[in-house]
N, C-alpha and C positions, 0 to 999 in steps of 0.2 A: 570191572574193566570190560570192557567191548571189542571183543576180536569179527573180523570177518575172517571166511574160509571158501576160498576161491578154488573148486579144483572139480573137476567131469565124473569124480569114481562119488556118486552117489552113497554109497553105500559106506567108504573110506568118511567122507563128510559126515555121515551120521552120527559113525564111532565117536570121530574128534568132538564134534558137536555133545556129545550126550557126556563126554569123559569133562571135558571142559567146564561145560553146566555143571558138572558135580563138584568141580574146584572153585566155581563161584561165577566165573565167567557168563556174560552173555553172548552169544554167538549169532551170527547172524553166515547161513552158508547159502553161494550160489555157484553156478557151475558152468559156467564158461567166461571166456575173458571179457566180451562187453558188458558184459553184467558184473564182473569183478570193477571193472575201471569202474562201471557208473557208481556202484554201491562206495567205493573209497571216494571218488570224486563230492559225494552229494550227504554223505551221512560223516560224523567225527568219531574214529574208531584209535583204540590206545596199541592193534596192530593186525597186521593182517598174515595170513596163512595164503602162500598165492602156490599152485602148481603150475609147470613151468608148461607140460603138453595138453593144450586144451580146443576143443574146439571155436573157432571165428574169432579170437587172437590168444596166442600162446601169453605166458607168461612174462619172456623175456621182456617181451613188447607192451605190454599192462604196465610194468616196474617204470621202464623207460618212458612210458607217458605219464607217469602220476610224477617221476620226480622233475620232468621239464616243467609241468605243471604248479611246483615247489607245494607237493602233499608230500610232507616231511614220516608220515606216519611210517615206524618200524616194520618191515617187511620180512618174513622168515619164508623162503622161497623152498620148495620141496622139490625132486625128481627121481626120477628112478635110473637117471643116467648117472654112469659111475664113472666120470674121469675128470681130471683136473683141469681140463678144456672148459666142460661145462659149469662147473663150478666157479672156476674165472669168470666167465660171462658173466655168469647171472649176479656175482658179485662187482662186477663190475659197470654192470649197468644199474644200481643205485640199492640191491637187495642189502640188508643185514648181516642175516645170517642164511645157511644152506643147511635144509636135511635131505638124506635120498633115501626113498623108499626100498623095503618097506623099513620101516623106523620103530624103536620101543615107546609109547605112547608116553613113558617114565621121561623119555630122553625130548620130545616133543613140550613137555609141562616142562622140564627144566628149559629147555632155550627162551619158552616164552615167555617163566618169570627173568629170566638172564637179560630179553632185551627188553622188558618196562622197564628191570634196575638200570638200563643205563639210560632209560628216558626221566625216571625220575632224579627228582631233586634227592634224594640219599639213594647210597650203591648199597648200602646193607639190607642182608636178608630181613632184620627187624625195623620195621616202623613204628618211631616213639614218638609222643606226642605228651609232655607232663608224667603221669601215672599211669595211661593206657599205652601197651604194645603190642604190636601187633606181627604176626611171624611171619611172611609172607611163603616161607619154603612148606612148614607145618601146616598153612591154614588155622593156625591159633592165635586167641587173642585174651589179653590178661589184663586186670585194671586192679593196681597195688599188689602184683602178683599174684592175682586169684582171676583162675581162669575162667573165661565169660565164654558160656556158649552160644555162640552166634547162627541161627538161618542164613544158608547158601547168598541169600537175596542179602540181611542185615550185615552179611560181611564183606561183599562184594562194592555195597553201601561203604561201610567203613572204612576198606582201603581205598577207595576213593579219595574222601576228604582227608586221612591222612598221608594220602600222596599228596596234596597239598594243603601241607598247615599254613593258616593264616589268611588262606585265600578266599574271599567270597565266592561260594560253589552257587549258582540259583537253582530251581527245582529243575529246570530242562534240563541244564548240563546231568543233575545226578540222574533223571530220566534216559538220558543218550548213552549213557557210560555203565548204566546198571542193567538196560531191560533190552531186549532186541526187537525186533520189528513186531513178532504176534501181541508186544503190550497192548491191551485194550487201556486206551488213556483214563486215569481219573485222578479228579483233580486234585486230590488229598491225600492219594496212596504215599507219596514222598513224606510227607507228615506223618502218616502212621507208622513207615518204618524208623524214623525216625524216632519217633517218641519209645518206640520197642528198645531202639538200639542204648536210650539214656536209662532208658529204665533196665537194663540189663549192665553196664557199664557203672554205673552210680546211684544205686533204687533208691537212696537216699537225697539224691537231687544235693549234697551236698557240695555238689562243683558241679555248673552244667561248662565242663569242655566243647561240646560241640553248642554251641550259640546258633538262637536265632539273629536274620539279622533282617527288623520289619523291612516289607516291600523288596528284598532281595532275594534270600536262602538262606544261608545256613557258612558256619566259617567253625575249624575247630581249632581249639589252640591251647596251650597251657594254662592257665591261673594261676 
């Protein structure tokens, strides 16, 4: 999943950024609000982290342009103002949800699996798909109840496509959605994590769940 992190405290972005990465996430962070809008406007992100006081437009006003604009993307709005004035606003001009700094990074990882559950198609912590599931609060994933160790990258991969089963993924989408802007493109890396992720899920190829599908991607589903 691909979050952007829109907020001026360099150093705060790092944190998120590097904690993020470690839950699987690809992140992509910039630090003022014209480059917040342009980056939600022009890339497809599953949510964005937006701080509210920022240099050459604030936050409130980024929110209020992306959703005139109908970029429906889940917004988790931060500030370090602590009153229910600004809260209101900033929910009310189209954000999700509100954290105010400083915040537990614990409490940050929880809102932002909290709102892809409710952009996904299932509200539950687990993601099933046939024999494979996957935990999205643990970071764990099991196939016939034996648990499958997955690379940061192969599981970021995988809840992907098991946020949507059935759906033909093609390689750019799992591209957009898994790597952030420093990817150096190549043309085959989506096929090689791929062929990891079947051969760790089923090394006996006795059910290929996740399907090629020629001249598209890739679609995963039951048998």
């Amino acid at each position: 999943m691909r979050v952007l992190v829109v907020d001026d405290d360099e150093k705060l972005c790092d944190v998120v950024k590097r904690g993020l990465e470690e839950d699987s996430y690809a992140v992509d962070c910039v630090y003022d609000g014209d480059d917040g809008e342009y980056y939600a406007e022009t890339t497809s992100y599953d949510l964005i982290i937006l701080d509210i006081m920022m240099p050459k437009k604030n936050g409130i006003e980024v929110c209020r342009n992306l959703r005139r604009k109908n970029i429906k993307t889940p917004i988790l709005m931060l500030t370090a103002k602590d009153t229910v004035e600004d809260r209101v606003k900033g929910l009310d001009t189209g954000a999700d949800d509100y954290l105010i700094k400083p915040f537990a990074f614990g409490e940050l990882t929880a809102r932002v699996r909290a709102l892809l559950r409710r952009e996904s198609t299932s509200k539950s912590l687990e993601l099933k798909v046939g024999d494979l599931v996957l935990n999205t609060s643990l970071r764990e994933a099991s196939w016939k109840q034996r648990p499958v160790d997955l690379t940061t990258k192969e599981y970021a991969i995988l809840e992907y496509l098991m946020r949507h089963p059935n759906a033909v993924i093609t390689r750019t989408m799992i591209e957009t959605h898994a790597w952030d802007y420093e990817l150096d493109s190549i043309s085959n890396l989506v096929d090689v994590y791929i062929r990891r992720i079947r051969q760790k899920i089923d090394p006996e190829q006795g059910k290929n769940i996740i399907q090629t599908v020629r001249g598209a991607g890739y679609r995963i589903r039951a048998l």
